[in-house]
N, C-alpha and C positions, 0 to 999 in steps of 0.2 A: 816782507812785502805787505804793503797797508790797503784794505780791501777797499774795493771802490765804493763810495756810497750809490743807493739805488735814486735817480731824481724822484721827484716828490707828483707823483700822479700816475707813477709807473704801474697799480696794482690798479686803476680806475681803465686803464687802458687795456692790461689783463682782463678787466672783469666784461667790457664791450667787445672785446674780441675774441672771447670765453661766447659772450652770446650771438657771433657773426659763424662760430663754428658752431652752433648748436643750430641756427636756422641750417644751418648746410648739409649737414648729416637729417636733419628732419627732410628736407628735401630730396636726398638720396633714397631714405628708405620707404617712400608713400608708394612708390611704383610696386618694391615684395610687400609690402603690407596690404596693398588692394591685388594684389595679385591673383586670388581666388578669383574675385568678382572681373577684373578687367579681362581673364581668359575666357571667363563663362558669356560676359557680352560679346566681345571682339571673334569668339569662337575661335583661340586660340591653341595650337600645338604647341606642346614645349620650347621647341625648337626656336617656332617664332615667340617667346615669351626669353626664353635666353637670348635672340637678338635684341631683344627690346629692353633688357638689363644691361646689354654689352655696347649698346649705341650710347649708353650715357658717357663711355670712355671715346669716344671712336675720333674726341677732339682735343682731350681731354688733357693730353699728354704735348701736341704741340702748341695748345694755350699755352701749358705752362712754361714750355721752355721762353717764347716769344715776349708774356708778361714777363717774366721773371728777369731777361737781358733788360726790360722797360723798369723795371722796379729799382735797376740801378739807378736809370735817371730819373724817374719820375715819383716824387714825395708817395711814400706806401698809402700814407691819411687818402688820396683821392683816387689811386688804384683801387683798392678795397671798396669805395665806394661804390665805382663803375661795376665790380666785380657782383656787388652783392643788389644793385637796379637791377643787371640782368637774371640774375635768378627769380626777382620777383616777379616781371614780367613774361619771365617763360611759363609760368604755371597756369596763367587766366586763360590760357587759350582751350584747356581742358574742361573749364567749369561746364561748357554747354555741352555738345553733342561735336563726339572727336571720331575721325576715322583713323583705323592703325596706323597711317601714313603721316600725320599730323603729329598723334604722340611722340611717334618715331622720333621724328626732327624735334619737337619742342624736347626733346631728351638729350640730343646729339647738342644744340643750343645751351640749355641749362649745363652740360657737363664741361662744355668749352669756357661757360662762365664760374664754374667751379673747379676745373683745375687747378688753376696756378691760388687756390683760398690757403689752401695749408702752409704755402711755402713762404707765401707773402705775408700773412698772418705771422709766423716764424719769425721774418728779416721784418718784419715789424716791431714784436717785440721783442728782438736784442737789440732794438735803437733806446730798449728802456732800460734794461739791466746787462749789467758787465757779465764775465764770461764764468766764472765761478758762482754767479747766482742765479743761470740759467735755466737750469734742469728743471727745477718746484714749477716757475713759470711756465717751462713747456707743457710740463704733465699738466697743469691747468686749463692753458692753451687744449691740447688733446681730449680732454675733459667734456669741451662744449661735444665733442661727436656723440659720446657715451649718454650725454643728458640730453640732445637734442634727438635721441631716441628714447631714453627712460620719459622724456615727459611727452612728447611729441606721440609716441604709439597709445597711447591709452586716448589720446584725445582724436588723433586723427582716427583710431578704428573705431571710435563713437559715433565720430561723422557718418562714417565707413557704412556704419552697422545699423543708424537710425536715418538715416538722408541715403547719401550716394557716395560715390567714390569719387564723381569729379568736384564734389564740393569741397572736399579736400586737400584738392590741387589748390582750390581758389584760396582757404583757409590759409597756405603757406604761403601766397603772393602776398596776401595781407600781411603779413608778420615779415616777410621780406621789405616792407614797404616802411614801418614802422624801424625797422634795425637802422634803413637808410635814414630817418629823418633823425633819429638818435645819434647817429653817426659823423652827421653834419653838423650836430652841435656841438657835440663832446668830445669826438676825436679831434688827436693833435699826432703832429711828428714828435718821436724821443729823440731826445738831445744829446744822445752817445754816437750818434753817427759822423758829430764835429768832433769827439773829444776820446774817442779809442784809435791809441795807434797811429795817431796823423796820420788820418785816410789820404792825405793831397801829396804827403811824403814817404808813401809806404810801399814798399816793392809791390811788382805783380808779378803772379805766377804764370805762364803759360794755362791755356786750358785744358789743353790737351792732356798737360803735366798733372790736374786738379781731378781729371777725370777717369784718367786710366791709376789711380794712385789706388792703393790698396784697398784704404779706410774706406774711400769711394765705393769702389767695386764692392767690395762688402756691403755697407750701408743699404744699395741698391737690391744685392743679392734676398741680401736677411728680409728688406723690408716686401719684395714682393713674394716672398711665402705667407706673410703676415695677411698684408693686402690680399691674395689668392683667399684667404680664411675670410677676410671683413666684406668682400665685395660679394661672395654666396651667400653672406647672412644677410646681406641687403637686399639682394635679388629671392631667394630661394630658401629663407628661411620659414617664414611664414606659408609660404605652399607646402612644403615638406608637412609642418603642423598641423593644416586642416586634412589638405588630400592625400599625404603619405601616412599620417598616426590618425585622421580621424578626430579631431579637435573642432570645434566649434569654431565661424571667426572671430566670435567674440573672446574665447577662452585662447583663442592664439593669439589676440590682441595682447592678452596679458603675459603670455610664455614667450611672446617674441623680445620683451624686455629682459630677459635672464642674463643672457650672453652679454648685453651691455651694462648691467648693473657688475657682474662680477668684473668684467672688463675694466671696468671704471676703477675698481678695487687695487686691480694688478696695476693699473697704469701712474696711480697717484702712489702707491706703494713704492713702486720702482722709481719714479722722480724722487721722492725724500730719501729713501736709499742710496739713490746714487749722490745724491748732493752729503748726506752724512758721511759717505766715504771718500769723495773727493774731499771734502772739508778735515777728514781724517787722515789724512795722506795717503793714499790709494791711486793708484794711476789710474786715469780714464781708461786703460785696456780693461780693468778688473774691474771698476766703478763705472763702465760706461756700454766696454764692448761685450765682456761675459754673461755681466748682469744682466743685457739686450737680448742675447742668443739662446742662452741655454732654456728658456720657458719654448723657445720653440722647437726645439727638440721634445722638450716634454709632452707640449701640445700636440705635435705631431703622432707623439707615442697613443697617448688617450683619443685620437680622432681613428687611428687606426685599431682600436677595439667596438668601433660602434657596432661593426657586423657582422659581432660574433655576441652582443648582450639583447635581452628582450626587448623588442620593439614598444615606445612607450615611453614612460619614466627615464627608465633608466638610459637608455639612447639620447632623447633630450640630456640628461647630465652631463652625458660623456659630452656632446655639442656643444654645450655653456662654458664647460670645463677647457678644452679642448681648442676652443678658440676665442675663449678670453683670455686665456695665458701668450698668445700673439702678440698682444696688445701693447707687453712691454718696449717693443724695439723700437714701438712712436719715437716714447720719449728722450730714446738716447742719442740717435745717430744724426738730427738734425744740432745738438750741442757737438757731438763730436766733428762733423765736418765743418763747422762754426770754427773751431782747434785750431787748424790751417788751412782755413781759407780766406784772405784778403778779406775786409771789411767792404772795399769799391766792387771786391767779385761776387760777395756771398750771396744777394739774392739771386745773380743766374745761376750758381751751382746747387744753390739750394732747390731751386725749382726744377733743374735738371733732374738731380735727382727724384724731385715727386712726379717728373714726367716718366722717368724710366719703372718704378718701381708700379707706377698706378697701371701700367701695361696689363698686369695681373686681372683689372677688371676687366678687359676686352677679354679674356680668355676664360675666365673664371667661369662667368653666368652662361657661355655659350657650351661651354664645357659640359654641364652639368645638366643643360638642356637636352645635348644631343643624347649623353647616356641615359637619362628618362625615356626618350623616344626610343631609343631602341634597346633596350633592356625588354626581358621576359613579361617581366612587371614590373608596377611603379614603383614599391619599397625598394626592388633589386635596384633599378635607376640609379636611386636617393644614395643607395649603400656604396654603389661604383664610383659616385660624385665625392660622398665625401671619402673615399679609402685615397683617391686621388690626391686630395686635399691635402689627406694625412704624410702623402711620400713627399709635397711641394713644400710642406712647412720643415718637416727634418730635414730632405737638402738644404733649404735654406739657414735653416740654426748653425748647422756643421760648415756651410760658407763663410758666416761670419763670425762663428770660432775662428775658423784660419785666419781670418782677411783684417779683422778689424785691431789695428794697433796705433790709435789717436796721437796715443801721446808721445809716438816717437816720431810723426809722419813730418810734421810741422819743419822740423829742422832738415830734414830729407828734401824735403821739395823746396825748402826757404836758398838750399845752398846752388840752386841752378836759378831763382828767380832773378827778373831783370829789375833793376835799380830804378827807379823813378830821374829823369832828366830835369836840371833846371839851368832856367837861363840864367 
């Protein structure tokens, strides 16, 4: 079989939708990064402070599914667009003088405008590269989160630290604003969406069939243990660092980067990995599904020692450690359920799935809110939140051991699909 070449601008298109996921994840994490100071003004309880992390999901999931049936019909180049205006405009309404009712919604807003980013980002760029050359690009893709907080935390908590916290908000409307004019000039549609599989002549699969399928179920399973890990560290990692170890903001400024630098490590690691071993003959269950699951079993094991080692240091490590190793199952399961899923169905499936799995953030921040409040004390809180963590990411690793088998699913589901009609 003679590999497909990549068209010629494919990697320019990575590189702007590399920087459409870094404003995105910078915009996620500016609410736990000011989070000391917006409790201390707003006079906030935990409780309301994990609603105010968990309102960012509270739409988050039926954007995605609603954009993502749209993504079939409508060119990805001006979905993305619309997607990434509204982020920018949700952030100005903070600069001046906000009531928690305002946040609230401009939260609930912004996250309606950033669900369906990862998935459409995704069926964006597999209209650039064929199915075998996926992986390196996803983990790229994945990448802008990891750096759109390595570069974003040091500048926004500068803001933070020497101005204010809503100037902040305003600082990412600007660079929202900037991605779009960028976007409009340089983004284009990839040209595999004519030319993989005669999409106009290629069976469909029921949905039904695409959703309750194993890899599926899997996919969703693994990925919201992960997410349960990514969505605390955005809401509640930085409070933990000042008010539960006693850190500076400034010096949590710089500790709130750890987990996403090593993250960043795992995650490009695990995309070249996997594509070396599909390229080596390895089935996608070994190169795609094991390679995904087992770090979180692992991670789960190290998050579940935090509170029993010294408050500090070393609890920070086990954290970075712990839930950067999550971070692999980004990269695999959106190439695997690419495997068999119709090219005319994949962005609704694909964003189905970001809409089931991101569920995790509704639950996660509020989680961890209420056992702060009523725990003895605030470290006991912190240690009940993340032990919880630790059981959500091992159920999940051990779900998609069982569940995730790619590379057999294709032909299972291909033998009950309906045939395309022609006159």
């Amino acid at each position: 079989m003679i590999a497909q070449p990549t068209p010629k601008g494919a990697w320019k298109i990575t590189f702007l939708l590399f920087l459409f996921m870094l404003v995105n994840f910078a915009d996620k994490i500016v609410v736990g990064l000011a989070g000391v100071p917006i409790m201390t003004e707003m006079k906030l309880e935990p409780e309301q402070f994990g609603l105010l992390g968990s309102a960012f999901f509270f739409l988050f999931s039926i954007s995605a599914i609603a954009v993502g049936f749209l993504a079939n019909r409508v060119p990805t180049r001006w979905v993305l667009l619309a997607l990434a205006l509204i982020w920018a405009l949700a952030q100005f309404p903070m600069v001046g003088s906000v009531s928690f009712s305002t946040l609230l919604i401009c939260r609930v807003i912004l996250g309606a405008g950033e669900g369906p980013a990862g998935s459409v980002a995704v069926h964006a760029i597999y209209k650039w590269f064929p199915d075998e050359k996926r992986t390196l690009p996803t983990a790229v893709l994945s990448q802008g989160s990891a750096f759109g907080v390595i570069l974003a935390v040091p500048a926004l908590n500068w803001v933070i630290v020497n101005y204010d916290w809503h100037y902040a908000f305003g600082a990412l409307g600007v660079v929202g604003l900037i991605w779009v004019l960028a976007w409009l000039i340089l983004g284009a549609e990839g040209p595999l969406v004519q030319s993989t599989a005669a999409v106009d002549g290629e069976p469909r699969i029921p949905y039904l069939r695409l959703l309750t399928s194993r890899t599926f179920v899997g996919c969703c399973g693994a990925t919201f243990g992960a997410y349960w890990a990514l969505s605390l560290g955005l809401t509640w990692f930085t409070p933990f660092i000042v008010k539960g170890l006693g850190f500076s903001q400034k010096e949590a400024g710089w500790i709130s980067i750890l987990p996403w630098v090593f993250g960043a490590v795992v995650v490009l690691l695990t995309g070249w990995i996997s594509q070396v071993m599909v390229a080596n003959g390895f089935s996608t269950r070994s190169a795609r599904g094991v390679l995904g699951t087992v770090p979180l079993v692992v991670g789960g094991s190290i998050l579940a020692a935090i509170p029993y080692v010294e408050a500090g240091a070393p609890q920070i490590a086990l954290l970075v450690a712990g839930s950067g190793l999550s971070g692999a199952i980004y990269v695999v399961c959106a190439p695997m359920i690419s495997e068999f899923t119709p090219v005319s169905q994949r962005g609704a499936v694909i964003s189905i799935y970001g809409a089931i799995y991101t569920l995790a953030g509704i639950l996660a921040p509020a989680v961890m809110g209420s056992m702060i409040q009523r725990a003895s004390g605030l470290l006991d809180g912190y240690m009940a939140g993340f032990t919880i963590n630790a059981v959500v990411l091992i159920a999940s690793g051990l779900l998609g051991l069982l569940l995730l088998w790619p590379n057999t699913e294709r032909a299972r589901l291909m033998s009950g699909a309906r045939q395309p009609q022609f006159a």
